[in-house]
ROSE-4610 file (N, C-alpha, C; in Angstrom, 1 decimal, always signed):
// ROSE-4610
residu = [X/X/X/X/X/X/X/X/X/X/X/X/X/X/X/X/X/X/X/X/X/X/X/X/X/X/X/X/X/X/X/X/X/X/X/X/X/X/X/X/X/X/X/X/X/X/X/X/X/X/X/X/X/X/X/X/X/X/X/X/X/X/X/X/X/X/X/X/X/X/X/X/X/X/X/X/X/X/X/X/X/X/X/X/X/X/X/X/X/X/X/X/X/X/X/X/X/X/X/X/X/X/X/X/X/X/X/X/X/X/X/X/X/X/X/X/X/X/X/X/X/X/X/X/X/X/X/X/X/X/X/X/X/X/X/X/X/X/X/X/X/X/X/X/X/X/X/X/X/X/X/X/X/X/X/X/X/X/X/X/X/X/X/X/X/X/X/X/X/X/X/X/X/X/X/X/X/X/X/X/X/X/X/X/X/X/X/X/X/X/X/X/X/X/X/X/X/X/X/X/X/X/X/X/X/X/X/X/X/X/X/X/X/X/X/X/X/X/X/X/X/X/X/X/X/X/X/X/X/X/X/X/X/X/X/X/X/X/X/X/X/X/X/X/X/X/X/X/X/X/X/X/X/X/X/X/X/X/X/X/X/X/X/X/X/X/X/X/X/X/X/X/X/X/X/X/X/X/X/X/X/X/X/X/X/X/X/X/X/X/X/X/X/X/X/X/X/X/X/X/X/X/X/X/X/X/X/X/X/X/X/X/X/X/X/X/X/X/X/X/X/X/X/X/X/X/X/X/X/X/X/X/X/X/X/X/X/X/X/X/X/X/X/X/X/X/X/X/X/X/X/X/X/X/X/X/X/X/X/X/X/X/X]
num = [1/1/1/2/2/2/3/3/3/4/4/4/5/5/5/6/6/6/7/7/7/8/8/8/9/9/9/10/10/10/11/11/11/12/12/12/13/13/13/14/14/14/15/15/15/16/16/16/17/17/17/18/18/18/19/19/19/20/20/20/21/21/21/22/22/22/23/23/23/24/24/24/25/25/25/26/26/26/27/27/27/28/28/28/29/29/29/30/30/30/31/31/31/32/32/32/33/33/33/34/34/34/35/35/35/36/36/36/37/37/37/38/38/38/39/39/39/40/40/40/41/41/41/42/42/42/43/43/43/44/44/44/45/45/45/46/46/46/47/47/47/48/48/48/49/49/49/50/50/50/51/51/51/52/52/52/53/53/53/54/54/54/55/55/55/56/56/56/57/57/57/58/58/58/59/59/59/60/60/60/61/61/61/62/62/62/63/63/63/64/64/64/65/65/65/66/66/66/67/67/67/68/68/68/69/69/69/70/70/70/71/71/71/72/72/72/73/73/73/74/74/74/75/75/75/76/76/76/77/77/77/78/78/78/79/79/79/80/80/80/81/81/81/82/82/82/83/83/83/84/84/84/85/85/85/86/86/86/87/87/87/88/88/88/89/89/89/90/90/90/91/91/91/92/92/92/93/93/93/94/94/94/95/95/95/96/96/96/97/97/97/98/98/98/99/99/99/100/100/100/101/101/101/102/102/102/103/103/103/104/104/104/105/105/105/106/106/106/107/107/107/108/108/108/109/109/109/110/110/110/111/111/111/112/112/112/113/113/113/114/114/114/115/115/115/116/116/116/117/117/117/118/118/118/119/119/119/120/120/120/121/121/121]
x = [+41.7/+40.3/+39.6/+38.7/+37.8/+36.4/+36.8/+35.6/+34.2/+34.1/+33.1/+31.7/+30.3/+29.4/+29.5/+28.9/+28.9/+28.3/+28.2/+28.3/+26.9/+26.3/+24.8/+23.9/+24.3/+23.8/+23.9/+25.0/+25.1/+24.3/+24.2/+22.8/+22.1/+21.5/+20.1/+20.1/+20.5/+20.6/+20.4/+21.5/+21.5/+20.3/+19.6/+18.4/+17.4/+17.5/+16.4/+16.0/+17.9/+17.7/+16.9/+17.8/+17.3/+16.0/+15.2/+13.4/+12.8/+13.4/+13.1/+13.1/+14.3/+14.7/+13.9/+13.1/+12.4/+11.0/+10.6/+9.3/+9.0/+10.2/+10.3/+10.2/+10.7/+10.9/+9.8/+8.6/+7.6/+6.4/+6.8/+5.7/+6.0/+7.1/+7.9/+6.9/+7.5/+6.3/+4.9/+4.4/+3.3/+2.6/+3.4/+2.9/+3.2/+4.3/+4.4/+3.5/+3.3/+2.1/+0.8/+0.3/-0.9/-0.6/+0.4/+0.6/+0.9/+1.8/+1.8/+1.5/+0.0/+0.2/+0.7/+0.5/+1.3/+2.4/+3.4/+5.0/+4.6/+3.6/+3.7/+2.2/+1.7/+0.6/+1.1/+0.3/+0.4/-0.1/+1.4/+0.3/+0.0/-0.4/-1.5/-3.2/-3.6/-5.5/-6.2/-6.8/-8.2/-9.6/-9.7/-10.8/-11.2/-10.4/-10.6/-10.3/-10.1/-10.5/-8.7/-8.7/-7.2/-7.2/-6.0/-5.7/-5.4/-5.5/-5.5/-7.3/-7.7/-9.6/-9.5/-9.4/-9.2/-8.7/-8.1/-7.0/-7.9/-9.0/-9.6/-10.3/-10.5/-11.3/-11.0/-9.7/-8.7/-9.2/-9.2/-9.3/-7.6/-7.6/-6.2/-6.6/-5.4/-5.7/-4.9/-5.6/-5.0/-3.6/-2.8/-1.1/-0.7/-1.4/-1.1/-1.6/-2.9/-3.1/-2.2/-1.5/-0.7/+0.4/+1.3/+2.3/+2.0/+1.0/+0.8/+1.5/+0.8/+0.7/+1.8/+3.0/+3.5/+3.6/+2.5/+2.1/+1.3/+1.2/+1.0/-0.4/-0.7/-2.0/-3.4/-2.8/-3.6/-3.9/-3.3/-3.4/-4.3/-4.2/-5.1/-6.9/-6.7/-7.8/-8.8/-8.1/-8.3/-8.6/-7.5/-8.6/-9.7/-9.9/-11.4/-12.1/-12.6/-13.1/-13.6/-12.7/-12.8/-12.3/-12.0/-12.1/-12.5/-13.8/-15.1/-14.8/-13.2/-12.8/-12.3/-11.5/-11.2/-11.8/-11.5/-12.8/-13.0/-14.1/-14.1/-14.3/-14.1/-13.3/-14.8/-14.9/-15.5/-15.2/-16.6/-16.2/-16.4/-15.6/-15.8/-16.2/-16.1/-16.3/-16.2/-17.5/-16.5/-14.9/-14.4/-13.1/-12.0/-12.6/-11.5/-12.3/-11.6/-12.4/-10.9/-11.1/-10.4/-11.0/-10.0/-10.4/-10.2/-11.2/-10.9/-9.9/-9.3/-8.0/-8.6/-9.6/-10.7/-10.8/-11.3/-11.4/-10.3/-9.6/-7.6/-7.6/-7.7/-7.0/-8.2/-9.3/-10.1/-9.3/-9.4/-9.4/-8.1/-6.7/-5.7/-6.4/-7.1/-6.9/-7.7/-8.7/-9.1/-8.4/-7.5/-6.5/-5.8/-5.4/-4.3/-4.9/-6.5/-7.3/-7.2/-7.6/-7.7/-6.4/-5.2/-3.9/-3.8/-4.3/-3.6/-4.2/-5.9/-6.7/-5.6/-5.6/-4.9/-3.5/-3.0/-1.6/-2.0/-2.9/-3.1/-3.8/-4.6/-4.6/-3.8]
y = [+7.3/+7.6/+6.9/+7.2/+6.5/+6.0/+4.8/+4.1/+4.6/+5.6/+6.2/+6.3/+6.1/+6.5/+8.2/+9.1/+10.5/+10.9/+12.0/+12.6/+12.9/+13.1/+13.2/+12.1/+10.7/+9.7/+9.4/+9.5/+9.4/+9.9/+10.8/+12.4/+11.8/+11.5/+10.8/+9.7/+8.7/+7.6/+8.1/+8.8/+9.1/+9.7/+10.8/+11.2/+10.4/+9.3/+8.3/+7.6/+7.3/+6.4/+7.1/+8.1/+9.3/+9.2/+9.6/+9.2/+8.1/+6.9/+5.7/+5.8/+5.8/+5.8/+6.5/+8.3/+9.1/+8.3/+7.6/+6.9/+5.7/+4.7/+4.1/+3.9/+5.4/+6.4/+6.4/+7.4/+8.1/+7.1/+5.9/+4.5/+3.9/+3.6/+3.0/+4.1/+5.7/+5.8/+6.1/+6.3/+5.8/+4.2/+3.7/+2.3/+2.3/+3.2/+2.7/+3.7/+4.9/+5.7/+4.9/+4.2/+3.4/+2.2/+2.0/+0.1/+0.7/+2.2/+2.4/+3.9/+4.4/+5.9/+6.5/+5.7/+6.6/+6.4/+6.3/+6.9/+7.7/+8.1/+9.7/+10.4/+10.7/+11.5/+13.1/+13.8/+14.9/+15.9/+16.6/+17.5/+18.3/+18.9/+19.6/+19.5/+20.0/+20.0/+20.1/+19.7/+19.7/+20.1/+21.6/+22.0/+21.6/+21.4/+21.1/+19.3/+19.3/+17.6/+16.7/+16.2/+15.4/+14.3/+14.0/+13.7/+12.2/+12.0/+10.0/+10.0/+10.8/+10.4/+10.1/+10.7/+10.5/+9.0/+8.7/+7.1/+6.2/+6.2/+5.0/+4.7/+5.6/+5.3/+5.4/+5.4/+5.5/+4.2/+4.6/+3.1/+2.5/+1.0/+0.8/+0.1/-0.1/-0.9/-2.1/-2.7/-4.4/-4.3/-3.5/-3.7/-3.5/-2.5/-1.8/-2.9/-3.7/-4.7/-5.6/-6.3/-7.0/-6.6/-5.7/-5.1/-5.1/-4.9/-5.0/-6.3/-7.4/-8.5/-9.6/-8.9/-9.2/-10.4/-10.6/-11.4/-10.5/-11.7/-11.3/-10.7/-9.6/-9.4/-10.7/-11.5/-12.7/-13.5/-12.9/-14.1/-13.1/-11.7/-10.9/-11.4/-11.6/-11.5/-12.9/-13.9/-15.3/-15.6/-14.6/-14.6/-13.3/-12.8/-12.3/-13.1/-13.8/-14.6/-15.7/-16.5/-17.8/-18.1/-16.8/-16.4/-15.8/-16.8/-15.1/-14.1/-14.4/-13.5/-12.1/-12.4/-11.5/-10.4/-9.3/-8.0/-8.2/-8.1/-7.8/-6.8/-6.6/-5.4/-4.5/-3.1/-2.5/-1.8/-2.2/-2.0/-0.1/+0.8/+2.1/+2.3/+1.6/+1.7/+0.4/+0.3/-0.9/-1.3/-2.3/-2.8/-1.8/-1.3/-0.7/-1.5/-1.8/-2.0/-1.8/-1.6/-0.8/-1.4/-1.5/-2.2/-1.0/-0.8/+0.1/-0.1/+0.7/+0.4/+0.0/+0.9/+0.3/-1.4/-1.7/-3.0/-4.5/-3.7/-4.8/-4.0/-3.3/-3.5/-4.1/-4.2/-4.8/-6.2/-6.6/-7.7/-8.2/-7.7/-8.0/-7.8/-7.6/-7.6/-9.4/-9.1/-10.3/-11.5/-11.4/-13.2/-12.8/-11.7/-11.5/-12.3/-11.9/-12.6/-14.0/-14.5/-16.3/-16.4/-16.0/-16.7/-17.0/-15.7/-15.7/-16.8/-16.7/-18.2/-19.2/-19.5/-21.0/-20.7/-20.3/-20.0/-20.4/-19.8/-20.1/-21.3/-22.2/-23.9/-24.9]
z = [-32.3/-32.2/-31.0/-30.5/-29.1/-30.2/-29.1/-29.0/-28.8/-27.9/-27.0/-27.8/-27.5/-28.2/-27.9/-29.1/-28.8/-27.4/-27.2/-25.9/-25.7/-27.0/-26.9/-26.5/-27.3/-26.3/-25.3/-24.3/-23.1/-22.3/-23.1/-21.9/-22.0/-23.2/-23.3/-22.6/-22.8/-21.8/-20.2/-20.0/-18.7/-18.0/-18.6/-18.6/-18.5/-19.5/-19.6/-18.5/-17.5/-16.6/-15.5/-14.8/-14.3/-14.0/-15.3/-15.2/-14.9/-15.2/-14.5/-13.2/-12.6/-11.3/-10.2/-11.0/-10.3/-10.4/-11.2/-11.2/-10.3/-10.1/-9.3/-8.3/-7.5/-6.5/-6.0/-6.9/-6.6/-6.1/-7.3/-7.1/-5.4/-5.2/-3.8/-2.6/-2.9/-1.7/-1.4/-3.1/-2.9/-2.2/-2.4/-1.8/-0.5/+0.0/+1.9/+2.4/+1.3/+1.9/+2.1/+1.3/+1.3/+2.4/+2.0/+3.0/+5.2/+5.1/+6.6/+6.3/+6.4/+6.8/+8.0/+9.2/+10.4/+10.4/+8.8/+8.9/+8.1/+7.0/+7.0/+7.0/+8.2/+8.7/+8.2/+8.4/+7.5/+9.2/+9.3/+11.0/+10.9/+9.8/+9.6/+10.0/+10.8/+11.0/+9.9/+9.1/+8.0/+8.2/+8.2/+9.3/+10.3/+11.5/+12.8/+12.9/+12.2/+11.9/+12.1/+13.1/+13.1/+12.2/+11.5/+10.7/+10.8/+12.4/+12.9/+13.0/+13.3/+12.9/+11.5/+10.3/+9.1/+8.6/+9.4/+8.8/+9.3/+9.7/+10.1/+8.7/+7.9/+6.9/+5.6/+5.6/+4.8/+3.8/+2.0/+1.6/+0.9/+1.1/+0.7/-0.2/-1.3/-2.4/-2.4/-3.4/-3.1/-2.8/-3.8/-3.4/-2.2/-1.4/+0.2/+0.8/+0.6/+1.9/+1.5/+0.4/+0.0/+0.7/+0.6/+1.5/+3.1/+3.5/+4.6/+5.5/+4.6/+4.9/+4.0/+3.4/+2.8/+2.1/+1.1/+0.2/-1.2/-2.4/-3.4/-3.1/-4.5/-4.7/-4.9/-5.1/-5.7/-4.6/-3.4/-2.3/-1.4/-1.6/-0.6/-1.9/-2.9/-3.5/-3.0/-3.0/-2.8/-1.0/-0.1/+1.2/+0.8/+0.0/+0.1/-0.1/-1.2/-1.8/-0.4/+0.3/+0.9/+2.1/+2.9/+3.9/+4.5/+5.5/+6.4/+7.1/+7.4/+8.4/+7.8/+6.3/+6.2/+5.8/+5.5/+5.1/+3.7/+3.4/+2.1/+1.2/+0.1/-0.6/-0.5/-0.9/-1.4/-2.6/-3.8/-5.1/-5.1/-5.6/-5.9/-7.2/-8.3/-9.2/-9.9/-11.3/-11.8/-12.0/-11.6/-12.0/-10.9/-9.5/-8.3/-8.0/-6.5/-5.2/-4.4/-3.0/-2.0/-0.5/+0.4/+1.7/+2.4/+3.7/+4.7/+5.5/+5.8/+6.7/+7.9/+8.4/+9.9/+9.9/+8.8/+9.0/+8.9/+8.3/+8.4/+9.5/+10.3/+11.3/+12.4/+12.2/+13.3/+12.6/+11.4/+11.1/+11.9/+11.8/+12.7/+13.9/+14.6/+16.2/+16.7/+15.4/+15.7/+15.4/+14.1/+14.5/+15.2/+16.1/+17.4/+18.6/+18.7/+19.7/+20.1/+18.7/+18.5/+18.8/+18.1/+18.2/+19.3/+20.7/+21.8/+22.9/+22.2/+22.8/+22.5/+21.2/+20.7/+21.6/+21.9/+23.1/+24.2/+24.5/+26.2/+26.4/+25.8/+25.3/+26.3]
């Protein structure tokens, strides 16, 4: 006789994993969608409208600027809070708030500026 659990559990399991794995999947590019849109711009036109005009105003959410900057969510929340430079969130609704991509990226240009002062020192 075998050991084996029946054949019907296996499926199921296997299936189970299956759905995990596809969820995992779907979350992963959701997040590089949010953390880098210009790896996937869409080139399609939107009634006349280019679709890199669009990304400036793009809103990202804490986990995307977190990824960005590869640090925890708790650390992009805490330079909101106590740092003037960084941008600060905009609430959409009670309990969302969302950062403009426009503004992390002025906000990068501007510690690129200083850094390059404090270099040339």
């Amino acid at each position: 006789m075998s050991s084996s659990p029946p054949k019907s559990n296996i499926d199921a399991d296997l299936i189970s994993h299956a759905d995990a794995v596809k969820k995992k999947v779907s979350n992963k590019r959701e997040r590089i969608a949010d953390a880098a849109p210009d790896l996937v711009r869409s080139q399609s036109n939107l009634n006349g409208v280019s679709p890199d005009n669009l990304l400036g105003d793009r809103l990202l959410t804490d986990r995307a600027v977190a990824d960005l900057f590869s640090v925890s969510r708790q650390t992009v929340w805490r330079w909101a809070r106590s740092n003037n430079l960084f941008p600060k969130a905009i609430q959409i609704s009670p309990g969302t708030s969302r950062w403009r991509l426009s503004d992390i990226r002025s906000y990068l240009a501007d510690i690129g500026a200083e850094t390059n002062k404090e270099e040339a020192k």
